[in-house]
N, C-alpha and C positions, 0 to 999 in steps of 0.2 A: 511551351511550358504552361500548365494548367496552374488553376490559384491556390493548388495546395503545396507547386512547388515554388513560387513565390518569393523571393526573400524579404522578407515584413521590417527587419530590424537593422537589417545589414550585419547581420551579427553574422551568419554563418559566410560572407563573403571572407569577414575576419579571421574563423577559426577554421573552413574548409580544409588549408593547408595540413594546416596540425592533426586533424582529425583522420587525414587521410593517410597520412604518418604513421601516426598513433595506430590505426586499421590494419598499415600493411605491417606493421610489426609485430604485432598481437597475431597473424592469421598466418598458421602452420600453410607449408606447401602444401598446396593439392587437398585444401578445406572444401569442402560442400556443405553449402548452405542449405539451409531446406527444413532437415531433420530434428532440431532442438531437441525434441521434447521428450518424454517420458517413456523410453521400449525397457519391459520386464525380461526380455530376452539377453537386455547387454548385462556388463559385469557389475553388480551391484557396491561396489566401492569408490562409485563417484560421489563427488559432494552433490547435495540437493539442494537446490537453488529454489524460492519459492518469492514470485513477485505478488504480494498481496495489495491489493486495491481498496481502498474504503471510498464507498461508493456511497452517499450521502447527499441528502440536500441540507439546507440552510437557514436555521431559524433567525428570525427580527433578532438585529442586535443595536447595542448604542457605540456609535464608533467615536467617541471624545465630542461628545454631545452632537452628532449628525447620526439618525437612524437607516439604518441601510431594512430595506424589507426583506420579509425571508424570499429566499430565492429555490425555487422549487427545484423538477427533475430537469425539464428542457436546457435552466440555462447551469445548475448545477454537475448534473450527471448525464446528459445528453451532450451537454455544450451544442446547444442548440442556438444561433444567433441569425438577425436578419441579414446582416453581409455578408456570409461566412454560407457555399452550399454544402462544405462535407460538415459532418459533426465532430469537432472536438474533444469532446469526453469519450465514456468508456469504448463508443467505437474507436473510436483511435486507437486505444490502447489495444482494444480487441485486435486489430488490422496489424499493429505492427507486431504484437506475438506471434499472431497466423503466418505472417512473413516467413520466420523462421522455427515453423511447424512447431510453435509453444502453446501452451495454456496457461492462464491466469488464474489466481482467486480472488471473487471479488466477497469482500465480506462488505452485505448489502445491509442498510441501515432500513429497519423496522418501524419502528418506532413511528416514527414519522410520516406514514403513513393514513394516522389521524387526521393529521391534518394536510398534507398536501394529494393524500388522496390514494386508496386503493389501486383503483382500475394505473397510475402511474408507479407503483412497484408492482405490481402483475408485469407491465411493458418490460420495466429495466428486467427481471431477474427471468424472464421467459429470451427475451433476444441474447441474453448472456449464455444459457443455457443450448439455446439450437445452435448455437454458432461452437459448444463442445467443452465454453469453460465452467470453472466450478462458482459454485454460489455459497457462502458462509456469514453466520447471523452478527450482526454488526450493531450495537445497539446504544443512540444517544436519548438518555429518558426528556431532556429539554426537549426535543423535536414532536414530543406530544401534543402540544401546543406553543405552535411555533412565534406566536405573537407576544411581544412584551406589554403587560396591560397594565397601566400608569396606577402605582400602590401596592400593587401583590406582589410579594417575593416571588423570586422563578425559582423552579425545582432544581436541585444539585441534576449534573452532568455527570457526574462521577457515581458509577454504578456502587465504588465501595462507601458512597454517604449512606446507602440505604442495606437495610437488616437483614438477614438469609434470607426469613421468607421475603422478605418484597426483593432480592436480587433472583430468588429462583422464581418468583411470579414474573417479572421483566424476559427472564431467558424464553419462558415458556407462552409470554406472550410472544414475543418477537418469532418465535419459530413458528406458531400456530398463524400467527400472519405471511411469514415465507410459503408457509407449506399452504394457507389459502391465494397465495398468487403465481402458485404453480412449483412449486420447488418439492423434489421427493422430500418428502417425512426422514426416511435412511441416510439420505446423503446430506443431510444439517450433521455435521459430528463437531463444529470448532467455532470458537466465538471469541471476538475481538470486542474490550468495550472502545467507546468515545472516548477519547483524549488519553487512552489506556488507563484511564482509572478508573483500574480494580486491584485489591485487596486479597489476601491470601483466604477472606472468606468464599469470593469468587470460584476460587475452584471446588470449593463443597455445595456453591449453588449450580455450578456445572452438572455436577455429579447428581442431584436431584432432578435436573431434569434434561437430562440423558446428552449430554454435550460430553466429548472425552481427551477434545485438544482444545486448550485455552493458547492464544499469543498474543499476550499482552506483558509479561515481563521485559521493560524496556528499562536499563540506569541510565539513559540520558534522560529520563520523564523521571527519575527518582524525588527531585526537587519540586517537579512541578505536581503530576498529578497521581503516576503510578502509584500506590502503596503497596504493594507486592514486596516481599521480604524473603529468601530462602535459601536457607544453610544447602540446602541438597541443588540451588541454581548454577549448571551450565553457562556455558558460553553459547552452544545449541543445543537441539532439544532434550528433554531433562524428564526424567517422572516427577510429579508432584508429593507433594504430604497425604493428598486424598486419593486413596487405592482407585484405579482407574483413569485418574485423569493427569495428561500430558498438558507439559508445556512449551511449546516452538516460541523460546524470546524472539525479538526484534534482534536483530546482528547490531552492533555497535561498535566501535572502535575507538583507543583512546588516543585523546589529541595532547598533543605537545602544551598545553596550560595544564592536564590533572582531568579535565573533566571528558564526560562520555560524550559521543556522538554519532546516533544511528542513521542507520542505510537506508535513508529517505531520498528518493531520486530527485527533488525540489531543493535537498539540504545537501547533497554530495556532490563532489566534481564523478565523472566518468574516471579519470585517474585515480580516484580515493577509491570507488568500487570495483574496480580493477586488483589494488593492491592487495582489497582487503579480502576480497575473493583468495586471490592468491595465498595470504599470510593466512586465512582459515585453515584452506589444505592442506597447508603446511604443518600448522600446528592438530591437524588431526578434529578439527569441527569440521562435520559432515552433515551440518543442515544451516544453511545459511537464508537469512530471512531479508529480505526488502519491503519497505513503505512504500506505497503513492497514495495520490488520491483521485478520485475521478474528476477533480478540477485544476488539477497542476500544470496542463497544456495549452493553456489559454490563459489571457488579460482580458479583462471585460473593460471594455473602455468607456461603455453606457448600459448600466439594468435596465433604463425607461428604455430608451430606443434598442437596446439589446443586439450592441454590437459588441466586437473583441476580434482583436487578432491572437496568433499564436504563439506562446511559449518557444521559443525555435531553441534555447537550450539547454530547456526540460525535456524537449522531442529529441536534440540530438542525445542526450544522456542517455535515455532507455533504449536507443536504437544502439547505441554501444553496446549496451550492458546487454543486451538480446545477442551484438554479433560476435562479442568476445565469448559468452556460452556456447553458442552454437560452436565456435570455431575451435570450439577447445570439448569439444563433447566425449571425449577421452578422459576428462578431468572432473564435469562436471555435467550438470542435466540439471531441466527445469521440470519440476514434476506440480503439481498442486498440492494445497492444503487437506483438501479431499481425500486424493490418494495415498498422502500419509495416513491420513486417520485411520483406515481402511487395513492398514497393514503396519502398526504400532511395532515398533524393534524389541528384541527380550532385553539387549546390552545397548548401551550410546558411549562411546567415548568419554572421559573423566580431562575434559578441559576446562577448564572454568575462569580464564584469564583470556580479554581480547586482544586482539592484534594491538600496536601500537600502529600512531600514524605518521608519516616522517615531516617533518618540519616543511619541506620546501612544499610538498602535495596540502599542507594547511594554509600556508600564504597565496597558492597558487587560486586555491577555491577563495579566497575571500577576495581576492580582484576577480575571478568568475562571475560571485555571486553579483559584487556589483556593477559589472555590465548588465545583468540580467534586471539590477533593477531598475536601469536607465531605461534597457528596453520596454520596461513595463510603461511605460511612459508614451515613447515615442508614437506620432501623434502617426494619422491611418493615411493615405493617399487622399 
């Protein structure tokens, strides 16, 4: 047994059973693994499944008056750690797509750059790109400067604080920095902001500087930051008010209190994105969206000495949610953000109401979540 198979938490000695349950019943006779991913050859009425990554580091923050420093790409988006030999972050992710012949979209954060340093977004979005997956513009304006400096207010996060021109200036800086750290110019078409807020002026700052698929429409961020608003909003992908430009919401799902909750593999049991897989197709959405982030697979247990173990059931969730795709590839297919943009639909489906979630799949994730946060805890060997 090598130390990435491990069991860190004892968590997966717990749920192995269930999981492997859960596996053989999900997986049709005589499934072959392998093929996930996106063939133009098969029948084009599968649902499209897209796992989008925001791939970001981390600026200075005050955590209830203890300051954490920013934390760059190694231990950010590398998950790069002294104990630890594989890396954690977006390689993992990368590896366990590849598993089952998928691709990702990682929409890379820009911005940020300034300060944690060019030549380390040239690394991230160049090894993202050889290894086949897609690269889309991601962009937190805090991450400028990433330091809180004692008296100066910090600049809003939220791309819709700031006025067309300065939100089409932000887009077009962000991509002219992609595209100086190796990313085609053509293949930037889709833009995610931070914390998804943006504003329905966002997509006419798209449109000035040549972006043509926004996914940032998320109602469970309605309260918090989103401010996107639209009579013409889908359940999946939608045309916007501004001629040319799409919008691929977040997938959401509503929970048994009233309120929304999207398909964030940190925030979802494997059961919930199963079902709601299912309850899309069903109800005729044919483009289904997932969250991560390049830091949801690891606990950092020390920034100084820069260790952390593993998330074990963050990892077991997308390794589900990869083998129930695959295993269902008659159903459904992972394609990228990319290669939609690429191939925009004339018609979408007219669903605009999400699945519902069942009561027992909402109680079950919330004794989940909190084993998960015990784990976070448990101390290293």
């Amino acid at each position: 047994m090598g130390e990435s198979d491990v069991d860190e938490t004892g968590v997966n000695a717990l749920v192995a059973p269930l999981r492997e349950r859960l596996s053989r019943a999900l997986r049709p006779r005589g499934a072959a693994f392998g093929q996930g991913g996106f063939d133009p050859s098969r029948p084009d009425d599968r649902t499209r499944v897209y796992l989008t990554v925001d791939t970001e580091c981390a600026e200075e923050r005050n955590l209830g008056g203890r300051v954490q420093p920013p934390l760059g790409y190694d231990l950010r988006v590398w998950g790069r750690f002294a104990n630890r030999d594989e890396e954690l972050g977006v390689p993992l992710i990368m590896s366990e797509l590849e598993a089952y012949g998928m691709r990702g979209t990682f929409y890379t954060e820009a911005i940020g750059a300034h300060h944690f340093g060019k030549p380390g977004l040239s690394e991230v979005c160049q090894q993202i790109l050889e290894r086949g997956h897609d690269v889309q513009l991601h962009v937190h304006p805090v991450q400028r400067d990433a330091r809180l400096e004692q008296g100066r207010a910090r600049v809003s996060d939220n791309i819709s604080a700031y006025s067309l021109a300065e939100q089409t200036a932000l887009l077009r800086e962000g991509i002219d920095l992609l595209t100086e750290a190796g990313v085609p110019r053509d293949s930037i078409r889709s833009y995610r902001a931070g914390n998804f807020g943006a504003s329905n002026l966002t997509w006419r700052a798209m449109a000035g500087a040549g972006l043509t698929l926004s996914s940032n429409y998320n109602p469970c961020y309605f309260d918090l930051h989103c401010a996107m608003r639209s009579d013409k909003a889908l359940a999946g992908l939608f045309p916007t008010e501004v001629d040319g430009v799409w919008e691929l919401p977040i997938t959401n799902f509503r929970q048994p209190n009233g309120g929304h909750r999207h398909l964030q593999v940190m925030a979802v049991s494997l059961a919930e994105m199963v079902h709601c897989l299912r309850a899309c197709r069903a109800r005729g959405i044919r483009h289904v969206t997932f969250v991560t982030h390049s830091f949801e697979y690891f606990h950092i247990d020390s920034i100084s000495a820069r260790r952390a173990h593993k998330n074990s059931i963050n990892i077991a969730r997308l390794r589900g949610l990869l083998e129930f795709v695959c295993a269902h590839d008659d159903e459904f297919v992972m394609e990228t953000v990319g290669e939609l943009a690429r191939r925009l639909p004339q018609q979408v489906p007219d669903v605009r109401e999400y699945p519902a979630e069942p009561r027992a799949l909402h109680w079950m994730r919330l004794v989940e979540q909190g084993v998960k946060r015990v784990s976070a805890h448990v101390p290293l060997p």
